[in-house]
VOVO-835929 format. One record per atom (N, C-alpha, C, O): residue in three letters; z, y, x. Coordinates in steps of 0.2 Angstrom, whole numbers, plus 5000, padded with zeros to 4 digits. Atoms other than C-alpha are relative to their C-alpha. Layout:
REM residues N
AlaZYX
...
This chain:
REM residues 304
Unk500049945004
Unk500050005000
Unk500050065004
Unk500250065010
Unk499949934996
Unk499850195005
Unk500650054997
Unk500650074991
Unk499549965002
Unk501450305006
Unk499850095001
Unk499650125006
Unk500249914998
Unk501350495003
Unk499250025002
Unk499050075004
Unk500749944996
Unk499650535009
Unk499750054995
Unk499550044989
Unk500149965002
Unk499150705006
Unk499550035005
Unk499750075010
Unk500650004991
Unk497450725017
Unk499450084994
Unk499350084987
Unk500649955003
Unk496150885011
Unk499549975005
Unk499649965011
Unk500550014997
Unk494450825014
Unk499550055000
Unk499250074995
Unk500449955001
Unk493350965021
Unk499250004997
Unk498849974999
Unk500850005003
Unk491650995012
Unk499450005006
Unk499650015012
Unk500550024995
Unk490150965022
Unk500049995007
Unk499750015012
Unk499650014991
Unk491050885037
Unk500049924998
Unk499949894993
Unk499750065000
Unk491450705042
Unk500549975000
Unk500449935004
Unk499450045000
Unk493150635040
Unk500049935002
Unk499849884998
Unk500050085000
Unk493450485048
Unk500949974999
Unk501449995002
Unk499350025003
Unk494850385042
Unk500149935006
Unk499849885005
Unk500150064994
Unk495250255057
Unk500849985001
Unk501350025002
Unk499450054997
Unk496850115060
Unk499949955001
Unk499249945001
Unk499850065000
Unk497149955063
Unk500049964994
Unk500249994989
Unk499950055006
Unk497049805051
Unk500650004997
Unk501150005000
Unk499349995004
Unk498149825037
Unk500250075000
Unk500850084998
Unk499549954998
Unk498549995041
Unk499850044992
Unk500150094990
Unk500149955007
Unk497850065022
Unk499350054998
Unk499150084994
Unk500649974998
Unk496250125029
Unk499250004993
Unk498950044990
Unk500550035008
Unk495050025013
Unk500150034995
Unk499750064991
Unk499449985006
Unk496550055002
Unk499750074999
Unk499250074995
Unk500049945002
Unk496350245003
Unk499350034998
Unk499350074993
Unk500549985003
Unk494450255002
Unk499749984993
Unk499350014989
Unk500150025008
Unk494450144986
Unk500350054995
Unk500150054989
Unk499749955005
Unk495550274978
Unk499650074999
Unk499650104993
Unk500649955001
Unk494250404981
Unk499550004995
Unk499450064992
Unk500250025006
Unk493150334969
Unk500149964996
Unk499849934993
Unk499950055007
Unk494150254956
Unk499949945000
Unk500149914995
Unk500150065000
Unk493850094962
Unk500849975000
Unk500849914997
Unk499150005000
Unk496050094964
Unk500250064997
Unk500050124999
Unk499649945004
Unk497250194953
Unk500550015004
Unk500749975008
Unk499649984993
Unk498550284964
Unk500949974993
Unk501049994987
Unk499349995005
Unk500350244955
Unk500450044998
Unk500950044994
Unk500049925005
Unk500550434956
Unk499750055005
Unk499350035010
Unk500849964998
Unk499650574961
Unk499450025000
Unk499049984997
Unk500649995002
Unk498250644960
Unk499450015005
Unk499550025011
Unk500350004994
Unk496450644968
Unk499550064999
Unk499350064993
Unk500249935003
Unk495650814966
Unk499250005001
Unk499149955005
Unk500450014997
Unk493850834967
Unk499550084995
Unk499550094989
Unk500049945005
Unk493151014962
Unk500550034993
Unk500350064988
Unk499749975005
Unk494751044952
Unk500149964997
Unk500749964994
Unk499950075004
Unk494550884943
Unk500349945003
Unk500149905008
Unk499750084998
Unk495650734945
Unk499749964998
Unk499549974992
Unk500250065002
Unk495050574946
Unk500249954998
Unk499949924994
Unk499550055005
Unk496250464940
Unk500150014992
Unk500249974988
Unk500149975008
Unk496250564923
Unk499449994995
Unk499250014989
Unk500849995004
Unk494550544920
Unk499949924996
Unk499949874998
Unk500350065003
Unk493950424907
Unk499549965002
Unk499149975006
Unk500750034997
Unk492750284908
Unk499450034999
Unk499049985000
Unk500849975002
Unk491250384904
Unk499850055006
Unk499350055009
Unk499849944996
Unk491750524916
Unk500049945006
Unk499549945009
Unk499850034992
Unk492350404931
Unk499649975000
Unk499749925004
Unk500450064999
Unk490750294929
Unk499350065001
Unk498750055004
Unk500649944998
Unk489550474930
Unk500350025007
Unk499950045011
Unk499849974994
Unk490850534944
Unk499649955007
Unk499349985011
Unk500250054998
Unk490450354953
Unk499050015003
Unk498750015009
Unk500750014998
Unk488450354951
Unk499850065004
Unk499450055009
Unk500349924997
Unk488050554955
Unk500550025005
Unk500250045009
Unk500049924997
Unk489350654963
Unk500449945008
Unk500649965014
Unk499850054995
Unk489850464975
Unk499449965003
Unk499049944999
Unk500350084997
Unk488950344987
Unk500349975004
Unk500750005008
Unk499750024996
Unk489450224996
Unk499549965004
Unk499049955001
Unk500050034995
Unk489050125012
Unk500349945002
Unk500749965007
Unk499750064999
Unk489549935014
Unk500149985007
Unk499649985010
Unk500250064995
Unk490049825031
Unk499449985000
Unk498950015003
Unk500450045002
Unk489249705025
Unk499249994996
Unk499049944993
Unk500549975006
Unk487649815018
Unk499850004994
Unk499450044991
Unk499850035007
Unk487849735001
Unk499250024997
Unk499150064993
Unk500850005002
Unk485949724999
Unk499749954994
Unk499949894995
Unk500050055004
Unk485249644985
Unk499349945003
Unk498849975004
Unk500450034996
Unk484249494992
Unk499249984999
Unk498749985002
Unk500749995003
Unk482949484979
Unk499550064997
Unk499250074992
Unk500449935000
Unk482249664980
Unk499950025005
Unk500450025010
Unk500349984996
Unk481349744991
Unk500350045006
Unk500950065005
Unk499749944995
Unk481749875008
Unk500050064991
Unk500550094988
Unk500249945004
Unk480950004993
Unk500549984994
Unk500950024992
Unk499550015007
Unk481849924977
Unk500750025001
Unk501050054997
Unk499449984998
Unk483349934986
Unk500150075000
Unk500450104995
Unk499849945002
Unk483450084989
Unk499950074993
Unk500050134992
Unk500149945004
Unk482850164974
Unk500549974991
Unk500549984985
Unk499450065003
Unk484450024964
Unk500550074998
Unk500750074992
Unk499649945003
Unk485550204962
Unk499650054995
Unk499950084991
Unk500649965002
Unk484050294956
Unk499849994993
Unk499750034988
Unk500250025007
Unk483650174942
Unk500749994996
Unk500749984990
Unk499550005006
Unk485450154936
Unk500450054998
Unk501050064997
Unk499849925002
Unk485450344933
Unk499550024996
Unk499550084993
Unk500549965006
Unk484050344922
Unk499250035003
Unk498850075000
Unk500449944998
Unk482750414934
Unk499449965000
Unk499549905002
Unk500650035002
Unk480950364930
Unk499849965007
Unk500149985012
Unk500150044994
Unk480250254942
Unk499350035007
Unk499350035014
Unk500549954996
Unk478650364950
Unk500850045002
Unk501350005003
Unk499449964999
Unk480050484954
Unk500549975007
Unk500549985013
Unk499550064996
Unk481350344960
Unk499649995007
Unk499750015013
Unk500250034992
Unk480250274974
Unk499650055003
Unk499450045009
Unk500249954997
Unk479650444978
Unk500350025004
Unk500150055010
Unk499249964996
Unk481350504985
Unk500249925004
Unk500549935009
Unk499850064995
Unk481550314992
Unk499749995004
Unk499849965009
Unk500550004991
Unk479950325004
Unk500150055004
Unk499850065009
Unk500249934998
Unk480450495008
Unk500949975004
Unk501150015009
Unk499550004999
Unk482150415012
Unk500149945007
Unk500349955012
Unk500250064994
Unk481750255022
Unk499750025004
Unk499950015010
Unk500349964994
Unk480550365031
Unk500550035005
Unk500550015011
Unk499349984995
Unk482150465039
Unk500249955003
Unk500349965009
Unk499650044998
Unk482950335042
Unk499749945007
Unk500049915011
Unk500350024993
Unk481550255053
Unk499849944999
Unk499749905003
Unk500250075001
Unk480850105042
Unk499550014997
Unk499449974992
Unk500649985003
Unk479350175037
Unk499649955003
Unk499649945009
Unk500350074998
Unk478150015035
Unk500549954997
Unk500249904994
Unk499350065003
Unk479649905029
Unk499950004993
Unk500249944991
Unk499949975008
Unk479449955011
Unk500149934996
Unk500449914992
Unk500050075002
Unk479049785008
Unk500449934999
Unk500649904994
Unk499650024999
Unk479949685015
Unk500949974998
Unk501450015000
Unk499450035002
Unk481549565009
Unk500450035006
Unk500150055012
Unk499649994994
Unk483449595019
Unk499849945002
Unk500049945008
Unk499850054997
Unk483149425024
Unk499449995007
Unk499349955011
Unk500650014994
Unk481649485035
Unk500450045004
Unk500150035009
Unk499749954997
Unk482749615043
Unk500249975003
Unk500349915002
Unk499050024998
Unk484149625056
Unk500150054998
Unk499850094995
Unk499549975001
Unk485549685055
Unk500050065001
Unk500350104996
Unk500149904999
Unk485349865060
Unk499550044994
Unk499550104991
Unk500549985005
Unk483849875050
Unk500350004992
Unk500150044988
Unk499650025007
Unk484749815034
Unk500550074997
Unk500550104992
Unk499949935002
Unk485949965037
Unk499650064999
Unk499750114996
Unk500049935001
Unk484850085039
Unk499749994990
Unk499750044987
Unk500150015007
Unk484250035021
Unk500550014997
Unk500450054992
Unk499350005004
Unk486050035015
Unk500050085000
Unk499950124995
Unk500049904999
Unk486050225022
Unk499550024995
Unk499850054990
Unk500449985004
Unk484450265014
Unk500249994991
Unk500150044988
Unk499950025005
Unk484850194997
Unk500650054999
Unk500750074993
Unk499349945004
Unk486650314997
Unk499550065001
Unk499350094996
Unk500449935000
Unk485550465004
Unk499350004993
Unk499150054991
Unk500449995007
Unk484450434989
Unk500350024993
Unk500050034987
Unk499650005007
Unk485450454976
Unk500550095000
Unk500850114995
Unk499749944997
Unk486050634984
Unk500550024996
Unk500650074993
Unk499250005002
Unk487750604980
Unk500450055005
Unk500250055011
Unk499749944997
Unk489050754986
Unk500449965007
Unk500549975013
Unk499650014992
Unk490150654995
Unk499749895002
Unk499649854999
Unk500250064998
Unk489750495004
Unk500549985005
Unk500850015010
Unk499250084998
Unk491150325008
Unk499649965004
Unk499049955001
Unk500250044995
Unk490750235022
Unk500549955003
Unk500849965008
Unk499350054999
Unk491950075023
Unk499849955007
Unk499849885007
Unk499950054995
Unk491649995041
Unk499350015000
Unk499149965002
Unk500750005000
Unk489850035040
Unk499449995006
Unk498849985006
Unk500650024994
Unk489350005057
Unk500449955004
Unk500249935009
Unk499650034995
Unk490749895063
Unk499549915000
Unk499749875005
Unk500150074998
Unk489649715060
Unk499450025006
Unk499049985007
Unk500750014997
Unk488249775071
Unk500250005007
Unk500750025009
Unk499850004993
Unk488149755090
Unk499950065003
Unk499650115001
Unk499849954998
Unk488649865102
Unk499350074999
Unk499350124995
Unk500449974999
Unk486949935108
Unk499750044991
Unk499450104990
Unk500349975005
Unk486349965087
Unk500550044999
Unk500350104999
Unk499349965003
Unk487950025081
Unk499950085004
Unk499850135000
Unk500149944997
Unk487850185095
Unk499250034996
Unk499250084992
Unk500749955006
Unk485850225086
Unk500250004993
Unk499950044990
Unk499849985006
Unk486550205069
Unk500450065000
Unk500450094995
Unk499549965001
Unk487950325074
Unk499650065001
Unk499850114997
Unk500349954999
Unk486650445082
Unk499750024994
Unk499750084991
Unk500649965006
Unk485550435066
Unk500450034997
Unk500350094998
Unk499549955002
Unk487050485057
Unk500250054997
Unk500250084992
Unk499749934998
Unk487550625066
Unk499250055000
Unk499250115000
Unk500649955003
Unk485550685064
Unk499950034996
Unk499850094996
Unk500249995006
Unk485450665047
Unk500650064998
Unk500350114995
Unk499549965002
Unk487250775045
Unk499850055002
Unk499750094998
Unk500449934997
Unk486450915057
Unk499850034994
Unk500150084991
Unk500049975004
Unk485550945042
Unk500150004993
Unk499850034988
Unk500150035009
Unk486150885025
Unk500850024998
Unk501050034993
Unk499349995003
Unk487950935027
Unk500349974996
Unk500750014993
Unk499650035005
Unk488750805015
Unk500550015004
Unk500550035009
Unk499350014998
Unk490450775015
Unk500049934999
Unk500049894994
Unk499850084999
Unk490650595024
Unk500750005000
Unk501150045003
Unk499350014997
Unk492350505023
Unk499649935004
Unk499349895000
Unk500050064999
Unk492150365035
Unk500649985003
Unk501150015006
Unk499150054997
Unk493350215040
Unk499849955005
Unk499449915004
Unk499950054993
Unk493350125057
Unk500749985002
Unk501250014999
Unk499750004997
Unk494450055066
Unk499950015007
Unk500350005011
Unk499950014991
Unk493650095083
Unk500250085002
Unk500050134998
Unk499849904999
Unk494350275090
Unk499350025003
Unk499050075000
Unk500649964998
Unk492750285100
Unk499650024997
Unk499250074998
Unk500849995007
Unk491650275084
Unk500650074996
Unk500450134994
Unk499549945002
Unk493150405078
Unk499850065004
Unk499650125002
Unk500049944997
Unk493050515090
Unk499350045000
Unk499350105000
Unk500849985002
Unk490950515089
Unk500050044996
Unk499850104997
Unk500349975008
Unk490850565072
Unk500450034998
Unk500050064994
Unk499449965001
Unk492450655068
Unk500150065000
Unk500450095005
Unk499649934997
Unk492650835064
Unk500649994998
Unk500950044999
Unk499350005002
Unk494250785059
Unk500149944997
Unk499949914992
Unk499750095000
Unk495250605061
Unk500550004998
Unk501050045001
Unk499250005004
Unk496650555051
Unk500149915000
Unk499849864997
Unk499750044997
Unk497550415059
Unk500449964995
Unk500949994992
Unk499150035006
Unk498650275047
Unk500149965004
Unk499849955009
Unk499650064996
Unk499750155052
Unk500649994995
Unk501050034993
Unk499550025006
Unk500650035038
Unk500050064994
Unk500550094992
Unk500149975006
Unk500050145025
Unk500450075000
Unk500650104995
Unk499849934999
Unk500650305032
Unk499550045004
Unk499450025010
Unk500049974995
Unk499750455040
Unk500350025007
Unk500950055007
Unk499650014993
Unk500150465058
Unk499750075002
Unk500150115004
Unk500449944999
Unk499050615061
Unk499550024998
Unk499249984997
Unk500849965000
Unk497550725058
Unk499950065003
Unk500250115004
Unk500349934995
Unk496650835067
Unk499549975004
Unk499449915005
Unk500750014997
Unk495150855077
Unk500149935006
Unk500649905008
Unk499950044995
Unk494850725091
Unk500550045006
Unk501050015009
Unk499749984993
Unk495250845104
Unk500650024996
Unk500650084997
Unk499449975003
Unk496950895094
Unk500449914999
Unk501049904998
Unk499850074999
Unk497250705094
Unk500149985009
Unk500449945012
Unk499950044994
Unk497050675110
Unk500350045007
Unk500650025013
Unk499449934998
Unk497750825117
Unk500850015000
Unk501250035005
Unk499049985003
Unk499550835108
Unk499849944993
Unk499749944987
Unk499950065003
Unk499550675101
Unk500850024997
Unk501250065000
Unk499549995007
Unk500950675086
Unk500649975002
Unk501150005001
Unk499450065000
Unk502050525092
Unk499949955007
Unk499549965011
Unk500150054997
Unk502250385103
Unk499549944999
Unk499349915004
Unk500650045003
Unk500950275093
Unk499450025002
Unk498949995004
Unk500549965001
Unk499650415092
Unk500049995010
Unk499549965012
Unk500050014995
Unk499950425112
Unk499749945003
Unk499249955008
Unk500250094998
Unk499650225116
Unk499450004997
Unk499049974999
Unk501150025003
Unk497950235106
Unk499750055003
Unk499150055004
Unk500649964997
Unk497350365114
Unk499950025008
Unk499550055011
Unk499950004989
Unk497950335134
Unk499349965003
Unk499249955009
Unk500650024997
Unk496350245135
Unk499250045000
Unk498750035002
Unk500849985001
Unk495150375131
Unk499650045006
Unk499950085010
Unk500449964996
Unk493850455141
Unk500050074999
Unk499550084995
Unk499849965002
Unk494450625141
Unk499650085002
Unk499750145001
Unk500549945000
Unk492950725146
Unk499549984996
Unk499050014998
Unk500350045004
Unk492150615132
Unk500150064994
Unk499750084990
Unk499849985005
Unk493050715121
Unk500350084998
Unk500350124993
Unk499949924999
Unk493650885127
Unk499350045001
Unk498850025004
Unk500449965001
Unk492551025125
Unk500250075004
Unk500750095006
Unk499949954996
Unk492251185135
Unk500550044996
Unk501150064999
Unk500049955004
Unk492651295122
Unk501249995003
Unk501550035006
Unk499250004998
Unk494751245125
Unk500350005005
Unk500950025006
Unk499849974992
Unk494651265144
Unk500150075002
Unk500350115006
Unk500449904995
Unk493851455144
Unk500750044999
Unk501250044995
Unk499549964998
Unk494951585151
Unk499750075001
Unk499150075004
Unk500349954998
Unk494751755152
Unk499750005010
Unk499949965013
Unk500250024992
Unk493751785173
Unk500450055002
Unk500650104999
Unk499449984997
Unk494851855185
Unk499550085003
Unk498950085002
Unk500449934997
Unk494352035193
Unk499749955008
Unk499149955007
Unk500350024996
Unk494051935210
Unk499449964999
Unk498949955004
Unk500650054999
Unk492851805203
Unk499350024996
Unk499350034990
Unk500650005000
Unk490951825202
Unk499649994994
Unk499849944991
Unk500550005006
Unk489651845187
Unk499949915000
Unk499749885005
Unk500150064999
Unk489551665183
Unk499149995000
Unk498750044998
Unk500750015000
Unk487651605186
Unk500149954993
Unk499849964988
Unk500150065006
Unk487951455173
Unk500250034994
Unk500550084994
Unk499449975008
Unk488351485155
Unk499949924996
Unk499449884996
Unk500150065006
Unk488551325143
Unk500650004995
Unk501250004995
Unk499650015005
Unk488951305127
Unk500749984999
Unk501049945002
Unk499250024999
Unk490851305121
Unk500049934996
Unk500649904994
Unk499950085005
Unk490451125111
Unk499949955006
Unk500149895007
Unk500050064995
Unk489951045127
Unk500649985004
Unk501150015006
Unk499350054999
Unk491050895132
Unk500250015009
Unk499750035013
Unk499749964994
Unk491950925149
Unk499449945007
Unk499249965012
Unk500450064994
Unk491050755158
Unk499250045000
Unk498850035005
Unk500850004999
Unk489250835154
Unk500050065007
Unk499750065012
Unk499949944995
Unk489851015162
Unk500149985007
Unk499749995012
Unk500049994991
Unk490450955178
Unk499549945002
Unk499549925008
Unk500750024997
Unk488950845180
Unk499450075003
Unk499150085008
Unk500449955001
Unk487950995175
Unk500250055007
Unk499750065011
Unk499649954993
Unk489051125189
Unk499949965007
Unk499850005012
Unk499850034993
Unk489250985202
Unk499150005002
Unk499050015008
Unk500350004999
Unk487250965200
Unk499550065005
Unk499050065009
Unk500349934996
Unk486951155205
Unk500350035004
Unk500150075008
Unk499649954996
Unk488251185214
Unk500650055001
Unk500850085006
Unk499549935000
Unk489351305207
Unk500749964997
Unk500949904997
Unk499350024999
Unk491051305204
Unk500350004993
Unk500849974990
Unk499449975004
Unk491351425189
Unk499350004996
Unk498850014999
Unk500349975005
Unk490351455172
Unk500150034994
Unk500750034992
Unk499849965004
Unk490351555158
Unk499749964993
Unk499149944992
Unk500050045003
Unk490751485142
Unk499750044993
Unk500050094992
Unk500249955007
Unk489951555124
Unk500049964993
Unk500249914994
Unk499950035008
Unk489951505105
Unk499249994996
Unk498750004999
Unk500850015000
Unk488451455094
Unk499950104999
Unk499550125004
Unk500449964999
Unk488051635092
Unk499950055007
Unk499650115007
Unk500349974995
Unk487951665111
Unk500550065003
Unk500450105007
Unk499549964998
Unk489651765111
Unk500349975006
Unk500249915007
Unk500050004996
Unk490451775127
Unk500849964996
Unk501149984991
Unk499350025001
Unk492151655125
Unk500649985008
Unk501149955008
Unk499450004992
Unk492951665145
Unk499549965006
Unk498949955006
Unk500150044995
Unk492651565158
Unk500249945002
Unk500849925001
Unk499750084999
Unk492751375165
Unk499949985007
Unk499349985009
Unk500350004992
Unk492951335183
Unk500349915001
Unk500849874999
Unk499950095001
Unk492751135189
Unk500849995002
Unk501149944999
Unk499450045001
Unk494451115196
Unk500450014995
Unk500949994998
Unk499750015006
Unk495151135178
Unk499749954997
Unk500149914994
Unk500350055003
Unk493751025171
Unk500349945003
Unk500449895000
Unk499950044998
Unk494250905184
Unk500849974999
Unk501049915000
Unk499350025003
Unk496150895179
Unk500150004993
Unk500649974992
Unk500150045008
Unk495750885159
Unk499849965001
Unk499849934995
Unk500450065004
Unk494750735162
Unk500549955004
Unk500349895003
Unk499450034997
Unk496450655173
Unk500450004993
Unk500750054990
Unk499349995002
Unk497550565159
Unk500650025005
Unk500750005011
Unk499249984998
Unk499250635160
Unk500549945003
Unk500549885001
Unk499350074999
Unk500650525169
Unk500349984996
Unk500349924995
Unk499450045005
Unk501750525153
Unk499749984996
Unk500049944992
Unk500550025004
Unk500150485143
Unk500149945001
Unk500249904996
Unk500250054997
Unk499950325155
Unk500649964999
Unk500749905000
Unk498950044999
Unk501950295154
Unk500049964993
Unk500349904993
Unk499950005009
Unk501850285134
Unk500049934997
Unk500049934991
């Protein structure tokens, strides 16, 4: 069961919801659409609770303003790449010209153009997802559940599933909640990770506010492993530049992660760069031996 949780999920952002087996992870996404009643509380959703809504109401909420994403891609076996995905399309009423119009327009994104034909049992398994994906982005549902969605695929698929992902959100802005249990796939996709354990929030906050100022003792031990210029960003190093030190020659972005920078610096040469936002404002200064002592976990990190 899940205790107390009171999580705000931002609009067109990704929340990834990540623990350990058992920790409440599934539980809390099925609460999100109705599929679990909460035994109190409520779940808010433009103002409307979801638990209050009747069947007529929680079964429009479901089709239109939800999609979800399977494991297991829960494809139907006797329908096609294209049938499939146009499966939310036709249990909405929408004409069929129409339907497979928005589902080649959807498989195509996704990189299965040519497929259309084709049964899951001719796919793999990556291919399968990206049908599962297409088939929710077809239905252009507000927010989109993603229960474990890339966890059956092998390593190497799983990372281009995660990219396609993070392409498709560049432009579409939904609001994803996704559930992992891997931190790395957390921390990938994550503007904001909310940590359970035994059906309690343990944390939220950005990766780098996780991996930073971890909460506890627990939150500490899961993240003493992480790659820590994987995860930090320029933008948290910059400092104002001192009267002694030099026009920076570099400038790089305040989103870029600290491992690329001192690739980037140690490739040219320099010491110090100047760090900016997306609109090109000036945010301080980052010089490599600071990048190289953020990407050092801590002693009491490794103690933990």
């Amino acid at each position: 069961g899940l205790q107390d949780i009171n999580l705000v999920i931002p609009p067109g952002e990704i929340t990834v919801i990540m623990g350990l087996s058992g920790s409440g992870k599934s539980t809390l996404i099925r609460h999100i659409n109705g599929l679990i009643a909460p035994t109190a509380g409520e779940i808010l959703y433009e103002g409307r609770d979801v638990v209050a809504m009747n069947a007529a109401a929680l079964q429009d909420f479901r089709r239109r303003k939800t999609a979800m994403v399977f494991q297991k891609f829960a494809l139907l076996p006797h329908r096609t790449v294209l049938e499939n995905t146009c499966y939310g399309l036709d249990i909405q009423g929408v004409a069929r010209s129409e339907s497979e119009k928005v589902a080649r327009k959807w498989i195509d994104r996704v990189g299965l153009a040519g497929f259309e034909d084709n049964y899951p049992a001719q796919l793999s398994g990556g291919m399968q997802q990206r049908v599962g994906l297409a088939r929710a982005l077809a239905n252009d549902a507000d927010i989109l559940l993603m229960d474990e969605a890339f966890s059956a695929l092998d390593p190497l698929i799983r990372m281009d599933m995660q990219k396609v992902l993070l392409e498709l959100q560049e432009e579409l802005h939904k609001t994803i909640i996704f559930i992992t249990h891997d931190l790395d796939e957390a921390l990938r996709l994550g503007d904001t990770i909310a940590i359970l354990r035994d059906g309690a929030m343990e944390q939220v906050g950005t990766g780098q506010d996780i991996v930073l100022r971890p909460a506890n003792d627990y939150i500490a031990a899961f993240v003493r492993e992480v790659n820590r210029g994987r995860v930090i960003q320029a933008a948290t190093l910059a400092r104002p530049r001192t009267a002694d030190e030099p026009e920076p020659e570099m400038t790089v972005p305040g989103r870029m992660v600290l491992e690329k920078i001192a690739k980037k610096m140690t490739d040219a040469g320099v010491n110090l760069a100047k760090v900016t936002d997306k609109a090109g404002r000036e945010l301080g200064v980052i010089d490599l031996a600071a990048i190289v002592g953020a990407m050092v976990t801590p002693a009491a990190a490794e103690d933990a």
